[in-house]
C-alpha positions as CSV (number, residue, x, y, z in Angstrom):
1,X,-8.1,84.2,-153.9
2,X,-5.9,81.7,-153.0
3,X,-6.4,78.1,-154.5
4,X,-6.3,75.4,-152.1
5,X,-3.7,72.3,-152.3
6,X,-6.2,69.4,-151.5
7,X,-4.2,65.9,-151.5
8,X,-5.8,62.8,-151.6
9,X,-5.8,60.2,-149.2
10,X,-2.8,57.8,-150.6
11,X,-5.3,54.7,-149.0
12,X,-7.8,55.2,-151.5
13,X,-5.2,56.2,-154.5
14,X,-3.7,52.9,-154.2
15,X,-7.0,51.0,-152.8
16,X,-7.0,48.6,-155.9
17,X,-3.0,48.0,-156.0
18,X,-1.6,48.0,-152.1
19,X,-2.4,48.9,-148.4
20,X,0.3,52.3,-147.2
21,X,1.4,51.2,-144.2
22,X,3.1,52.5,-140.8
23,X,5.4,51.6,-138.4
24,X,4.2,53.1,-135.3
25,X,4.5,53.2,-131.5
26,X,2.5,54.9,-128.7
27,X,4.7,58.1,-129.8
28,X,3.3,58.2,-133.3
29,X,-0.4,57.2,-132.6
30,X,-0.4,60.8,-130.3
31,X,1.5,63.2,-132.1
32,X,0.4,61.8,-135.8
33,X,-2.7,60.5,-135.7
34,X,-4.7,62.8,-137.7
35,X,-2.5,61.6,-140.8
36,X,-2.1,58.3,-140.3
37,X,-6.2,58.2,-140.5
38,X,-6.3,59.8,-143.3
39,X,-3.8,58.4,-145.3
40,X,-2.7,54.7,-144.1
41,X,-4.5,51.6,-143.6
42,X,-2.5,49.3,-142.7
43,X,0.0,49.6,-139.5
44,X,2.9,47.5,-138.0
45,X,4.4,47.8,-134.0
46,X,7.9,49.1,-134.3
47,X,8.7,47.4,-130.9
48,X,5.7,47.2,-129.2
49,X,4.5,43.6,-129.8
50,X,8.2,42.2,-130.0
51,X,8.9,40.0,-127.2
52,X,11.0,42.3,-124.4
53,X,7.8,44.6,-124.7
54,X,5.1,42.1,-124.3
55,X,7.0,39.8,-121.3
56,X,10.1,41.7,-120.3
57,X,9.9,39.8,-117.0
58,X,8.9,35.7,-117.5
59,X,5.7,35.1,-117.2
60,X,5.1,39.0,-116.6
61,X,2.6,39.9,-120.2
62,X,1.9,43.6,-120.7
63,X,0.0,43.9,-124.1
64,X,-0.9,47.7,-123.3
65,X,1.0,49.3,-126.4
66,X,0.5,46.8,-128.7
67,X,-3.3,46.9,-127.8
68,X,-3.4,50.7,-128.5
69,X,-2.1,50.0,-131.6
70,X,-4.7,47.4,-132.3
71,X,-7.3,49.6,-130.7
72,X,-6.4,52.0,-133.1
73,X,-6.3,50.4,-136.4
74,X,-9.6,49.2,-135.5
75,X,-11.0,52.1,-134.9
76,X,-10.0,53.7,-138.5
77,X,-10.5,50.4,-140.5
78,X,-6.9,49.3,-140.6
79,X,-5.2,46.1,-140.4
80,X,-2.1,45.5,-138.2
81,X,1.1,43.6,-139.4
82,X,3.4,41.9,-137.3
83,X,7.1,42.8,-138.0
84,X,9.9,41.1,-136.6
85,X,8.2,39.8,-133.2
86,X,11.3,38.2,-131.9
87,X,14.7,40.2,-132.3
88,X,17.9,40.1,-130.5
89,X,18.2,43.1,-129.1
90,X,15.1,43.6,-127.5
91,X,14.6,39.9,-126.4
92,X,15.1,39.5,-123.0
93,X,17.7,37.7,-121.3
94,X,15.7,35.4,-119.3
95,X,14.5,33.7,-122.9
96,X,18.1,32.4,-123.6
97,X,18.9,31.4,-120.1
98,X,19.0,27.1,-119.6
99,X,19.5,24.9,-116.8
């Protein structure tokens, strides 16, 4: 017979010390879902909810990915972090653009 490796769900190992966090985008939530239920409860948008994402376009919002995200975390008793919403390279141009 062959013994079985069975690992515990790093979540509940460090319940009383610290959440295991993610950072995850649309990518991620498809192909890796199955172990980011399992073992993380806490996730963060790699690019999704920073700025060029959310309005590319002024006053043009698309919350889609990071609302799958949310959608997600919900869904499996997660929190979400934000992580470096506004960064230069994906801020668009119209942000620094004056009169």
């Amino acid at each position: 017979m062959t013994d079985h490796l069975i690992i515990p769900r790093l979540k509940e190992v460090f319940h009383d010390s610290f959440r295991i966090g993610a950072a995850v985008n649309d990518f991620t939530l498809e192909t890796r879902e199955e172990v980011l239920a399992k073992h993380f409860n806490s996730l963060t948008a790699e690019n999704s909810m920073k700025f060029g994402s959310i309005q590319e376009e002024e006053g043009v919002f698309d919350f889609s990915e990071g609302n799958r995200i949310v959608a997600f975390a919900k869904a499996n008793d997660m929190v979400v972090r934000g992580h470096t919403l506004v960064w230069h390279n994906q801020t668009p141009e119209w942000v620094f653009y004056t009169d």
